[in-house]
N, C-alpha and C positions, 0 to 999 in steps of 0.2 A: 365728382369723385366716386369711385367704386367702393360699396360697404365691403367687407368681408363678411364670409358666411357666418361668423357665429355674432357680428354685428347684424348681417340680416336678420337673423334668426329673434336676436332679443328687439329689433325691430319690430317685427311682424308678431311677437307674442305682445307687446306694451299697444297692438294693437287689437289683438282678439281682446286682449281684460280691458281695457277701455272701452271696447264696444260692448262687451257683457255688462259692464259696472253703469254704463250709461241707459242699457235696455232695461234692466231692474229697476230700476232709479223711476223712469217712466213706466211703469206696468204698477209700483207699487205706491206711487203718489199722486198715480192719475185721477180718483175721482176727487182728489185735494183740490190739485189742480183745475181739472174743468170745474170745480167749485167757487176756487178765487177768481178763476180770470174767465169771464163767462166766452164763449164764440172761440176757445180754442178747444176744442173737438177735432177739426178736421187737419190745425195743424199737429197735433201730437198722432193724430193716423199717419200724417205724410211723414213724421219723423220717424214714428215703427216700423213703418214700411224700408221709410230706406235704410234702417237698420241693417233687419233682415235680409232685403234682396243684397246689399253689399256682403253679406257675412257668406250665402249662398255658395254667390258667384266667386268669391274668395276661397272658399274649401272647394270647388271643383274645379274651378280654371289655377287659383294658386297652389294651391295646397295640394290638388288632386286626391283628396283623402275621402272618394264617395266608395271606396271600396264597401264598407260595412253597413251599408246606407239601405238593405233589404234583409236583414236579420228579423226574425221574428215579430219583436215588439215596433220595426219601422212598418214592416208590411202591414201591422192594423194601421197605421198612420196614414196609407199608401190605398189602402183600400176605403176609408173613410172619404178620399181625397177622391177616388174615382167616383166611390158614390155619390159626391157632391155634384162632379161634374155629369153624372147622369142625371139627375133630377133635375139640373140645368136643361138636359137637351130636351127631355121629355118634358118638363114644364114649358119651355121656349118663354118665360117671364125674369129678365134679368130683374126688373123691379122686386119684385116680392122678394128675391135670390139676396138682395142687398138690404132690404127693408128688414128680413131679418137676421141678414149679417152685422149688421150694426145692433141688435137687439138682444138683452140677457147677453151681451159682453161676447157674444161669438166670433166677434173678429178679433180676437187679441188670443183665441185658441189654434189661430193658423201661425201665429206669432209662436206661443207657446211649445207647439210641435215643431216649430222649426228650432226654437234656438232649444229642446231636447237633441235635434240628432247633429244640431255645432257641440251640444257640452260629450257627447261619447263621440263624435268623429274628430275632436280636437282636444282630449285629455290629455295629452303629454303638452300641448302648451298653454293648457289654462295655469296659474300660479294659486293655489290652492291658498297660500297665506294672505295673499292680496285681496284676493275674493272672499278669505273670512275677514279681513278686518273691513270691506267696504260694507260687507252685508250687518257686522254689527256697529256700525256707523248709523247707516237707514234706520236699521232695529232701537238703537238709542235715541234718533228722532221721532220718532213713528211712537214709542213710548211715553216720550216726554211730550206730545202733541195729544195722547189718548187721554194724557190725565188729566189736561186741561180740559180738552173739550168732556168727559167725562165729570169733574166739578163741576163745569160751568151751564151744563146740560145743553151745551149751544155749540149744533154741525154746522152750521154756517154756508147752511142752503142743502149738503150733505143726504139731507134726511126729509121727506116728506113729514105734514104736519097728521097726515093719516101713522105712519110708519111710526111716529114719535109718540103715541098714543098706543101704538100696538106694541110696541115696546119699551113702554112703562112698567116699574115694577106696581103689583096690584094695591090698589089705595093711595097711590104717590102721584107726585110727577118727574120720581127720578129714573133713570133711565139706562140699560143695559149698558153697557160700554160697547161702542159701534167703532171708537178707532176711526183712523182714514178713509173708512172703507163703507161707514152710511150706514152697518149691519152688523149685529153680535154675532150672527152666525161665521162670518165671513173675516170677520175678526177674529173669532175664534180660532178657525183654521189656520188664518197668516200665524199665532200667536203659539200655538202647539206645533206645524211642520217647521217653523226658525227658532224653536226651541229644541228641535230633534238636527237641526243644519249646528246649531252654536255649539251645543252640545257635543257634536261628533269631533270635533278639536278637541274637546277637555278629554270624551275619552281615550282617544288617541294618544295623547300624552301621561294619560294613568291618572285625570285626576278626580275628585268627588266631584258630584254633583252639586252641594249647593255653591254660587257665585251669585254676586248680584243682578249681572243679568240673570240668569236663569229663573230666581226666586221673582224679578219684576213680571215675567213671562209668563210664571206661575200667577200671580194674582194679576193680571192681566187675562189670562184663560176664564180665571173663576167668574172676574166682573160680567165678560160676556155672557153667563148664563147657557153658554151653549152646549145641551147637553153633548150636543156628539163630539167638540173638542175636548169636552172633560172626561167623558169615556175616554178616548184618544191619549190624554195625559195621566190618565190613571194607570192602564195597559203599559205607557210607555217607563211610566217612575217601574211599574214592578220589573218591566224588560232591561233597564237601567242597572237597578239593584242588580238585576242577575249576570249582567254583564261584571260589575264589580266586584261581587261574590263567587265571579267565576276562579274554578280550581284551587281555592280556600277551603279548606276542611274545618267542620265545625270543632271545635274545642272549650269545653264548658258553656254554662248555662249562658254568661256575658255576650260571647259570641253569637249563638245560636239567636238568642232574642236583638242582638245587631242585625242580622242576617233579616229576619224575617221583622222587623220595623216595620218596615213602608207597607208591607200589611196589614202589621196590627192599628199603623195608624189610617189605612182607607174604613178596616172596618171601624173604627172610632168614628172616624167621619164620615161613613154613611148611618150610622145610629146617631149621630146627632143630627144630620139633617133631614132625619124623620121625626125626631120630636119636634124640631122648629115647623117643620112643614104640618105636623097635625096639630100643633099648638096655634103659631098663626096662620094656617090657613092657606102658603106660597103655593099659590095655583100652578105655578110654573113646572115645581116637582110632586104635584097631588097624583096620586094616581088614576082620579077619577079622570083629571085633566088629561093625563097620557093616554088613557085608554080613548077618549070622542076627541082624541087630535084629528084634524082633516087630511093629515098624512096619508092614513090608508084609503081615503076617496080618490084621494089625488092620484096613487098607483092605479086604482083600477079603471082611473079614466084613460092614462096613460096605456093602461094592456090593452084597452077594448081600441086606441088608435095604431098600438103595433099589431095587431088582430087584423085590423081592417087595412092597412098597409102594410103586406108581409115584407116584402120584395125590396125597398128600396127606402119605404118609409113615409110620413106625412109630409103633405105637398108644402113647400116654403111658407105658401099664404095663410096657412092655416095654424091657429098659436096653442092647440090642441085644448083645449075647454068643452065640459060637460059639466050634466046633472047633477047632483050631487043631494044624495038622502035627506042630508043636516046642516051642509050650508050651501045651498042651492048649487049657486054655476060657480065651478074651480076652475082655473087654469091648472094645466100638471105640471110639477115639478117635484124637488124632491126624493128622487131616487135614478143615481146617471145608466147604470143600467136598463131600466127601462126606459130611459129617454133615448138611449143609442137605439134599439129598439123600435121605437115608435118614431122618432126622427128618422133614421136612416135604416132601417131594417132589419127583423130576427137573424140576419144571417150575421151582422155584423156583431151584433150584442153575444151572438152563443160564442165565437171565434174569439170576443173579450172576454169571457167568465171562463174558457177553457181555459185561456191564457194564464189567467191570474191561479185559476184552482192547480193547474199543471206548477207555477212556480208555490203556489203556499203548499204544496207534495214534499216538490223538493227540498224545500228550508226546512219542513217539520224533519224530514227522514233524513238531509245533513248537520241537522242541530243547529241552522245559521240565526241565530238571537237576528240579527240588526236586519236581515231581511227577512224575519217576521214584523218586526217594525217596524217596516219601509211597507208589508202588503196591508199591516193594518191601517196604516194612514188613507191607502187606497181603499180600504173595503170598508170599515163602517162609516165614512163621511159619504161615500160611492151611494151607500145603498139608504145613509139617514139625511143626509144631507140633498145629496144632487152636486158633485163639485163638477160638473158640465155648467153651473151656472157663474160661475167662480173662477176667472184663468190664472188668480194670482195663488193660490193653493196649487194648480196645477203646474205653473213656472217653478215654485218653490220646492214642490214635490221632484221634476226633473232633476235640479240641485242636488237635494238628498238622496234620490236613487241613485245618482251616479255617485255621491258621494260613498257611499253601503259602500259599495264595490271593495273599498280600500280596507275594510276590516274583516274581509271575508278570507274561506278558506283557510282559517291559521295564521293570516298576516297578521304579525305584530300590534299589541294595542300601544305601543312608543315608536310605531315606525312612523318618522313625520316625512316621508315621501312627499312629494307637489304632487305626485300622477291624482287625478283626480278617480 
């Protein structure tokens, strides 16, 4: 029997959110996953694989929606992609090329760039409510999973027993909060960008900020310790406030000190956790500790291999590791900028910071609040973190970039539109 088009139509849409809801689902409980069930590695690759190749081949043979598919921000995606397959020909080691494709999680960032350019080349049939209520679905489990294993101090294979020690707090044996994911840093990140995804619904519809998810997401941030997710959610509560405070005029003292809260409460709470930090001692936020962090060796081991590989980048075999003054031999990481850089070449890394500095011009000189918060999420985790090391920050980030879209220019903060 022949559907009719507007039965195709919602056909073919219960089929794109199904494939998206099921790709998340595995990207954000994968290392749960190969945790419980050990020797499933190779089949959660054959299942991302065939995700993506069916979504592809679906938006240019069905869909035929590869119109927009070389705009700007595709073409660094397009150019990464050639650079890859150059250092293929000139390496001639498909070994090494896989060795470490599978390594620091770079196979799920081919994943990650592809379903970015499914969520803009198929916004009118993604279902934007479907998609928040499965993402805070994930989000309520993923929560309610962090605080167990964060009580019970037990990843469950998760976390090396070196890792579990390095991320101790100092004199204990308790332990950062590492979530699904084996790592406070990387928890961090998941816990601050789907708190800026959850988020963009409530403000959408005009409402406050505090709800219970959001306040769980909050101390889920703090547990991690990660400094650069707490930057991140610092930035983002005052970008919040200002979004709510927008075009409200002050009126008496009540007002004015409503307005400016969430400031007077970061500086409270950064003067109190400087007495706790100089009273006992939390190495984590001493300053002596921040100043001979191995972060800055770790940059400049990184510059001296995009130095020595201008062109195209360091050879696949090599995991980029040097000297280092104060703790001897580092691997680089830590900062994705200079890894694009030193992996794949200055040319590619300058062509990414134009990018980004040419859109944070823009947003500063059109007053766009929500994509200055969409570039901060990109720039200080970018440049403190390394979220090249990280695809699920980076899936999650595509989300919320396309999601920005919808509050910009004037549109409505109660227009509940689906366009993504």
């Amino acid at each position: 029997m022949n559907l009719s088009y507007s039965e195709k139509v919602k056909t073919d849409n219960k089929f794109i959110n199904y494939n998206i809801s099921i790709f998340i689902f595995l990207l954000l409980f994968e290392i749960l996953i190969r945790a419980v069930i050990p020797g499933v590695d190779t089949l959660m690759n054959i299942f991302k694989i065939a995700f993506s190749t069916v979504f592809i081949v679906y938006i240019i043979v069905v869909k035929r929606k590869f119109n927009n598919a070389f705009k700007m921000v595709h073409m660094i995606f397009w150019m990464y992609f050639f650079i890859v397959l150059m250092k293929l020909f000139i390496e001639s080691n498909i070994n090494d090329y896989i060795n470490w494709l599978l390594k620091n999680n770079n196979i799920n960032f081919y994943f990650c760039y592809i379903y970015f350019i499914i969520f803009s080349q198929l916004r009118d049939e993604i279902d934007i409510n479907k998609l928040f209520k499965v993402l805070k679905i994930y989000n309520y489990i993923i929560i309610t999973i962090s605080f167990i294993l964060y009580m019970t101090n037990n990843y469950i294979g998760m976390v090396s027993n070196e890792n579990m020690l390095a991320y101790a707090w100092v004199g204990t044996d308790k332990l950062r909060m590492m979530s699904i994911f084996g790592n406070p840093n990387h928890a961090g990140l998941y816990f601050i960008i789907m708190l800026c995804i959850l988020d963009y619904f409530r403000i959408k519809e005009g409402k406050k900020f505090i709800c219970i998810n959001n306040v769980l997401l909050v101390i889920c941030n703090l547990l991690t310790f990660s400094r650069t997710s707490i930057i991140c959610l610092i930035i983002y509560l005052y970008i919040r406030n200002k979004i709510t405070f927008k075009g409200k005029k002050n009126k008496g003292i009540s007002n004015i000190l409503n307005k400016y809260k969430l400031l007077m409460f970061i500086i409270i709470t950064l003067i109190t956790v400087y007495i706790v930090v100089d009273k006992y001692n939390i190495y984590f936020f001493n300053l002596n500790y921040l100043l001979t962090s191995s972060r800055g060796e770790k940059w400049v081991i990184g510059l001296q291999y995009m130095l020595t590989y201008i062109a195209i980048g360091t050879p696949f075999s090599d995991n980029m590791s040097g000297m280092s003054e104060s703790y001897s031999e580092l691997t680089f990481s830590d900062n994705m900028f200079i890894e694009i850089g030193a992996r794949f070449g200055i040319y590619l890394m300058i062509v990414v910071i134009i990018y980004i500095m040419y859109l944070l011009i823009k947003s500063i000189k059109n007053k766009k609040i929500m994509s200055l918060n969409k570039l901060q999420l990109v720039i200080i985790p970018s440049m403190l973190s390394g979220t090249v090391h990280f695809s699920i920050p980076v899936l999650l980030f595509s989300i919320y970039a396309i999601l920005c879209e919808d509050l910009q220019g004037g549109n409505s903060m109660n227009d509940k539109s689906k366009v993504i």
